[in-house]
Backbone as CSV, one residue per row, in Angstrom:
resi,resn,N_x,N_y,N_z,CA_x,CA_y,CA_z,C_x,C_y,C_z
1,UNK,-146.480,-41.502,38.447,-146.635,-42.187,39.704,-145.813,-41.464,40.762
2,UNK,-145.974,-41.373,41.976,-145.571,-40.940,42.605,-146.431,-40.945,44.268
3,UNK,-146.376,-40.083,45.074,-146.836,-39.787,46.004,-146.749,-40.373,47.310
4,UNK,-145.316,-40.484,47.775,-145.060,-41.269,48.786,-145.526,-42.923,48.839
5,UNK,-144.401,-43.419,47.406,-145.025,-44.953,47.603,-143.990,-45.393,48.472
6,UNK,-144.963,-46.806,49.199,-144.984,-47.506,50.244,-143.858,-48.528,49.484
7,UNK,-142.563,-48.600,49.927,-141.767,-49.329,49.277,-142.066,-50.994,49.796
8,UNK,-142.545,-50.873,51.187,-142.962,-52.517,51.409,-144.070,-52.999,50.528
9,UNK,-145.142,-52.478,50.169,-146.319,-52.962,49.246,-147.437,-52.913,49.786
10,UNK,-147.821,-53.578,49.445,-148.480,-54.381,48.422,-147.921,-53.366,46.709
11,UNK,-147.451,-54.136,45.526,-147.298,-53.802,44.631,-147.955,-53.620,43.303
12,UNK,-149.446,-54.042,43.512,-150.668,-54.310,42.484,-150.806,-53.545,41.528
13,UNK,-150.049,-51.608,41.986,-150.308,-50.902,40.567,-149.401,-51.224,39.521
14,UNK,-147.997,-51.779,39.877,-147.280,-51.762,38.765,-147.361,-53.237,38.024
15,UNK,-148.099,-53.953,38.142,-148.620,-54.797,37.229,-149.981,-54.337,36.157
16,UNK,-150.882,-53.575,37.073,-152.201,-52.999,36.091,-150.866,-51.768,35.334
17,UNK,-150.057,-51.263,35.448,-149.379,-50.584,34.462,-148.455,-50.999,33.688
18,UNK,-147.984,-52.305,34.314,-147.050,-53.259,32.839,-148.099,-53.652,32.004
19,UNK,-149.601,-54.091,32.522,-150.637,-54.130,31.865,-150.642,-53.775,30.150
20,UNK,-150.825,-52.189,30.425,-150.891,-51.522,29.785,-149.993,-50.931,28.961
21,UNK,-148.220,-51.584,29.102,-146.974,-52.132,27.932,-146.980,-50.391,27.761
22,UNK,-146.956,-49.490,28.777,-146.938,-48.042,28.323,-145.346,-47.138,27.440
23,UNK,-145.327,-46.870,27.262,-144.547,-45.992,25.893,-143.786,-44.901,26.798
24,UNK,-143.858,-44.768,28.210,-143.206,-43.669,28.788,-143.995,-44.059,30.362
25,UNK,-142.843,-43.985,31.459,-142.998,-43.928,33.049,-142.992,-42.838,33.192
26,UNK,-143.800,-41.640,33.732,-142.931,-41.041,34.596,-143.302,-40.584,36.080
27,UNK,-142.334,-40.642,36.833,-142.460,-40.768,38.426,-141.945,-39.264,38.439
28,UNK,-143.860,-38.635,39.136,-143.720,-36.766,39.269,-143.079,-37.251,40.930
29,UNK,-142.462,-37.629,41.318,-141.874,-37.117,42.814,-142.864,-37.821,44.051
30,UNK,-142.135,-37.731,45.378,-143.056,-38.615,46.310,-142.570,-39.864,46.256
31,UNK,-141.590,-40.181,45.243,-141.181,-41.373,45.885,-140.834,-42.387,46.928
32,UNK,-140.233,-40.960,47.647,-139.743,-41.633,49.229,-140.441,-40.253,50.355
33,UNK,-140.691,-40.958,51.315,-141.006,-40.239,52.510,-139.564,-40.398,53.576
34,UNK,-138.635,-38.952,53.164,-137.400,-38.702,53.818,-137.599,-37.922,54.734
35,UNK,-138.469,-37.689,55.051,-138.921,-36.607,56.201,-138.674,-34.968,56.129
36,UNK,-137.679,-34.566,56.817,-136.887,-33.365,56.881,-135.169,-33.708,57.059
37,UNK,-134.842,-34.578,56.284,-133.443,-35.103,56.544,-132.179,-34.882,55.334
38,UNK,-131.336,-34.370,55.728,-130.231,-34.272,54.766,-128.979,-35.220,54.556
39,UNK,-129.697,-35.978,55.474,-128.713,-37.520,55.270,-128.327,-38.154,53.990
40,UNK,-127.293,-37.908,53.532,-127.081,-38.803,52.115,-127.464,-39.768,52.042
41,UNK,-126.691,-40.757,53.218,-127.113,-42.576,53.220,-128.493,-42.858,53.461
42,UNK,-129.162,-42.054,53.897,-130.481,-42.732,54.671,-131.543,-42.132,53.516
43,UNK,-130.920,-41.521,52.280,-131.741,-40.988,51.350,-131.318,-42.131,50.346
44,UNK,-129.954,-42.610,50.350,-129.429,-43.585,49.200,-130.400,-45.087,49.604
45,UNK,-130.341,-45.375,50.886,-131.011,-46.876,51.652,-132.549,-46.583,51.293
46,UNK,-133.170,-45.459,51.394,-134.375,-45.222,50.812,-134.677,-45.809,49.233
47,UNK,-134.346,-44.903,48.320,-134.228,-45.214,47.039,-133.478,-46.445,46.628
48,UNK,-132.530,-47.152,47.303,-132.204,-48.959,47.055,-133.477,-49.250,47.634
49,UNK,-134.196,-49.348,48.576,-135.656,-50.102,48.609,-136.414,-49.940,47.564
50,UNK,-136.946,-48.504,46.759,-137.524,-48.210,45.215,-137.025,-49.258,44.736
51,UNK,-135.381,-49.442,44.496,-135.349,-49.935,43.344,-135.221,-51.348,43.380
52,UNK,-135.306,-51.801,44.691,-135.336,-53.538,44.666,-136.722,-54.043,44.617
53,UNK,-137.582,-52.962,44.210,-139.000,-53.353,44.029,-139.528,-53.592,42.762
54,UNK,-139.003,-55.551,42.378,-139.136,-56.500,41.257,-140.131,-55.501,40.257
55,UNK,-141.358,-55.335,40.286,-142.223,-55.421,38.971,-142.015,-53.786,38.762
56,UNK,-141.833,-52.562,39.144,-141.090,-51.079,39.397,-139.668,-51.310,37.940
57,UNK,-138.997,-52.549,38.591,-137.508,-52.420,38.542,-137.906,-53.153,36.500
58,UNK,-138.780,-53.999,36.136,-139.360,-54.883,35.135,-139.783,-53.939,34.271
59,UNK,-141.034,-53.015,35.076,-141.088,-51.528,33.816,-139.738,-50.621,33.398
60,UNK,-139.154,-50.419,34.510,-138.202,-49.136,34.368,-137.256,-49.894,33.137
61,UNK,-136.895,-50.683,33.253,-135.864,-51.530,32.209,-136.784,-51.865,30.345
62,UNK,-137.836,-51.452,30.921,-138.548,-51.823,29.310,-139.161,-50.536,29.006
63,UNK,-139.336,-49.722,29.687,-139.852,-48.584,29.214,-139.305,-47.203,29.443
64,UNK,-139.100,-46.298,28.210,-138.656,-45.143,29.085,-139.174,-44.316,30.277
65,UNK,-138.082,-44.229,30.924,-138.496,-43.266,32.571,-138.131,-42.056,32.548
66,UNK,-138.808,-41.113,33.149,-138.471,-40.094,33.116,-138.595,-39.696,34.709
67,UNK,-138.190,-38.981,35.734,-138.537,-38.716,37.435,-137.740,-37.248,37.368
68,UNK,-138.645,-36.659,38.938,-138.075,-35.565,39.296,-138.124,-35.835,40.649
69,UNK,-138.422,-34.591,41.147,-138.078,-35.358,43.176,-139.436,-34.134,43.281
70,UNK,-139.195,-33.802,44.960,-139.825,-32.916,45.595,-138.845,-32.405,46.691
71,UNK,-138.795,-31.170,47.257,-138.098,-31.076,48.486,-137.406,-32.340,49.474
72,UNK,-138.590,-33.166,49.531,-138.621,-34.152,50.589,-137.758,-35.109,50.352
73,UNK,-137.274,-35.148,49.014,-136.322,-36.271,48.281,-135.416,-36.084,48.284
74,UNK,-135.029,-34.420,48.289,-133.667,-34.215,47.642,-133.288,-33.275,49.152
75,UNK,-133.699,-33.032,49.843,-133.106,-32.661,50.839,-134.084,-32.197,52.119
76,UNK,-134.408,-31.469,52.988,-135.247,-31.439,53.981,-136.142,-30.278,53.453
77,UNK,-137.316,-30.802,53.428,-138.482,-29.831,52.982,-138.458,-28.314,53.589
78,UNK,-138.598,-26.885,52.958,-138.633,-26.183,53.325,-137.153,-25.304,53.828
79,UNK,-136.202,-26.227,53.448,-134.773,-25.470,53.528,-134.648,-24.082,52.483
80,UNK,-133.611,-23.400,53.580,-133.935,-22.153,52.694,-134.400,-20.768,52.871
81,UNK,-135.686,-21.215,53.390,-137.118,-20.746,53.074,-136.782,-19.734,54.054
């Protein structure tokens, strides 16, 4: 799962995937849409919204997770470069 989820919702996939009582999560990246920002806090206030998201927070605790990021997560896309 992944791809810039909408931390306000609607939350409907992660019930059709508790559904399915799966054996392994894993979130390929896109979690958060951080823009181009290297802000610690405003990357930490991001990911506390992920994780106060009830039926997200219901799988991750019953099933193993596995995640990686993308540029966009872990610091401003295209740094570097």
């Amino acid at each position: 799962m992944g791809s810039d989820f909408d931390v306000l919702g609607p939350h409907r996939v992660w019930d059709a995937v508790a559904a399915e009582d799966p054996h392994l999560l894993l979130l390929a990246g896109g979690m958060i849409d951080a823009g181009d920002t290297i802000d610690g806090q405003l990357l930490r206030a991001l990911y506390a919204k992920v994780d106060a998201v009830a039926p997200l927070g219901a799988i991750r605790d019953s099933t193993w997770t596995l995640g990686t990021w993308n540029d966009g997560e872990f610091a401003c896309r295209g740094c570097g470069s």
